[in-house]
C-alpha positions, 0 to 999 in steps of 0.5 A: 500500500502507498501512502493515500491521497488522490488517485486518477485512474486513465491517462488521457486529457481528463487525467492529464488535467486533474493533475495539473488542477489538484496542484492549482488547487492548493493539494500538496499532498500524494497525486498519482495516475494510472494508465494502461499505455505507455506513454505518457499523456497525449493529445487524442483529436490528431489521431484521425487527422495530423497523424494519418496525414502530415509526411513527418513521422507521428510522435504523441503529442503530449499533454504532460511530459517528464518534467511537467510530472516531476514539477507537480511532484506526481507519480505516473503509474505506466503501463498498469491497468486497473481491475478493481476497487476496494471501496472499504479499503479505499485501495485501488487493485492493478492487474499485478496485484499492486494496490495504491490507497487513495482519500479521493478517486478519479475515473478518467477511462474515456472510451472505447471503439464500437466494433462491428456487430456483423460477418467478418466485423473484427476485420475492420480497423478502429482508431482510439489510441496511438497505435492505432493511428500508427498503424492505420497511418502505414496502413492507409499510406499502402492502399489504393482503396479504403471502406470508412463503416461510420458517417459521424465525426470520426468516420468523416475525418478519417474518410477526408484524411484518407483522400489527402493520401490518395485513396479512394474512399467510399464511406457506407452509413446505414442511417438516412443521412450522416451526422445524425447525432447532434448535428441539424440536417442543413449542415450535415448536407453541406459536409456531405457534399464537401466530401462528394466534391473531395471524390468520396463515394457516398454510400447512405441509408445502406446498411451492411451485410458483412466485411470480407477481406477485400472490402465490405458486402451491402445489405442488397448485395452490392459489393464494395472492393477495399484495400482496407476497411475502418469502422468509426461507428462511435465509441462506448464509455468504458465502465469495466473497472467501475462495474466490477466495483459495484458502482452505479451506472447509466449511460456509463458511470452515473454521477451526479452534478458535482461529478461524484459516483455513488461513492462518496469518495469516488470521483468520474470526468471525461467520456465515461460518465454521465451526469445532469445538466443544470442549463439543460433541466437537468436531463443526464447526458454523457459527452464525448469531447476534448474540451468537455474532459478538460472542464470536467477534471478542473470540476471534478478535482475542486469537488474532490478537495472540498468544494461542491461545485455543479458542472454547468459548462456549455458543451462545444465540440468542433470537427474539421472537414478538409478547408470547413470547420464544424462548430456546435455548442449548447445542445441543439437537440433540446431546440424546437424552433431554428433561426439561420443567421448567414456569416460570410460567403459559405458560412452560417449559424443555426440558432436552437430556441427551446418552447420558451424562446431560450437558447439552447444550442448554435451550430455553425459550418464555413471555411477556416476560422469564419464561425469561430468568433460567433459560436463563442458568443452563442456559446455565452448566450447558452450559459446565461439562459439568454433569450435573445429576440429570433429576429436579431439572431437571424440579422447579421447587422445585429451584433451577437456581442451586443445581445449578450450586454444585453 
């Protein structure tokens, strides 16, 4: 047994961050991370982007190096995954029978790929971490033709990194339209067609029968020839530790709006947990993103120290789409009216107003940096439970900066 003190169990951004937070914090006593890999913690969105593409070999990009540890004075367990909790003892159990007491406890495991639920569906590579990037790099870089299973953000991005090399690219989605999940069908039709225009084969609303070793057969029969075939059909919470733990679960493990589990002194940040939303009715989401992992361990860790915070950050997430960028924040979803508002030549923002005339969610698409500034502002009109006047949202002459003095 080490001494105790506070433990974080997952070595990605959420991880990475609590460390840096539970100093900032004032914590002087014990901080050690856990995490299955290797190395050390490193930025994850470069995977299906930069790293398939650039021509220098990829390297991590890394959130803490060596002597960022050493100055925080934290430990980094490496390599060591996590089987257990002894929730009475207070200890956390790694594989090799080493046990680490914590006061507080951080889960930070983040995701996994979904795998192909069909004929031959273990052939299809997925991407997650570093060497499945690497791998998927070298891979793509040899073939002449790839099948991306998946039109959400990852299976997008990896279809535009694709063709940047070369291949040809055919994307198979069996739902109607890409993008489904909180994504307004406006927008997804301008990502489609930026991909149709970049000589992607877009195969939509075609459901798969299995993957075969050259490529992937259709539901009617069609086949699809394939150097390589990636599934990116999204990602689900890895809850194995906090199941085994007896902890409880709901869309992965269930926290409430201080980010506490049903543990008392077990903690959870990132993509493996769900919690309520005060913006939002307190409807329970879980949130598979960059920034929201950040936010969360900032939250999460102040809560671990004392402090009883709720999480009331405003969701963002971004993807970039060859020269367009994606932008959504709030949850446009729980939106029942839209108001569309024109930025700049191919660029625009949706506005989501709920019953009561409140905005709840902007998505926004145009070239480069175009929407960054007002997505921003809708951003902070989000947190402030504003209720702008739709008229002005909809008129560009009407400053969203404005709005929000107001």
């Amino acid at each position: 047994m080490s001494e105790a003190g506070m433990v974080i169990v997952g070595g990605g951004m959420a991880g990475a961050r609590a460390i840096v937070s539970l100093r900032a914090n004032g914590w002087q006593g014990p901080v050690t991370l856990v995490s299955e890999e290797t190395l050390l913690p490193y930025d994850r969105p470069p995977l299906s982007k930069a790293m398939i593409t650039d021509e220098k070999e990829p390297a991590p990009v890394s959130l803490l190096d060596e002597s960022m540890i050493a100055s925080l004075n934290a430990v980094f367990v490496r390599g060591a995954r996590a089987t257990g909790i002894d929730r009475k003892a207070k200890a956390l159990v790694l594989e090799d029978g080493r046990a680490i007491s914590y006061d507080k406890l951080l889960i930070a495991t983040g995701a996994k790929p979904r795998r192909l639920a069909i004929e031959g569906g273990e052939l299809a590579y997925t991407l997650r971490d570093f060497a499945d990037g690497d791998h998927l790099r070298s891979r793509l870089r040899a073939s002449a033709s790839a099948a991306i299973v998946g039109g959400g953000f990852i299976g997008l991005e990896l279809a535009a990194s694709a063709r940047k090399l070369g291949c040809a690219v055919t994307l198979v989605e069996a739902q109607p339209r890409i993008l489904m999940r909180g994504v307004p069908e406006e927008i997804a039709r301008v990502v489609h067609a930026r991909h149709l225009e970049a000589g992607v084969t877009m195969e939509v609303g075609t459901a798969l029968r299995a993957v075969r070793t050259d490529g992937v057969e259709m539901a009617d029969g069609r086949k699809v020839e394939a150097e390589i075939v990636i599934a990116g059909i999204g990602a689900q919470p890895a809850t194995a530790l906090a199941e085994a733990s007896g902890l409880a679960l709901d869309n992965g493990i269930a926290c409430d709006a201080t980010l506490k589990t049903s543990d008392p002194d077990i903690y959870a940040a990132g993509d493996c947990c769900s919690f309520p939303h005060g913006l939002f009715g307190e409807k329970r989401i879980r949130l598979e993103a960059w920034r929201n992992a950040t936010d969360q361990a900032n939250v999460a860790t102040a809560n671990m120290l004392g402090g009883d915070k709720p999480y009331l950050a405003v969701p963002w997430f971004w993807s970039d789409q060859y020269d367009l960028s994606l932008q959504i924040a709030g949850l446009p979803g729980e939106g029942v009216k839209t108001v569309r508002r024109a930025v700049a030549e191919r660029a625009f923002l949706l506005f989501h107003l709920d019953h009561g005339g409140r905005l709840v969610g902007a998505s926004g698409i145009g070239p480069g940096n175009s929407i960054a500034r007002e997505v921003k502002l809708a951003e902070m009109l989000i947190g402030r439970r504003a209720a702008p006047p739709p008229e002005a949202l909809a008129d560009p002459a009407v400053q969203l900066k404005g709005l929000l003095k107001a």
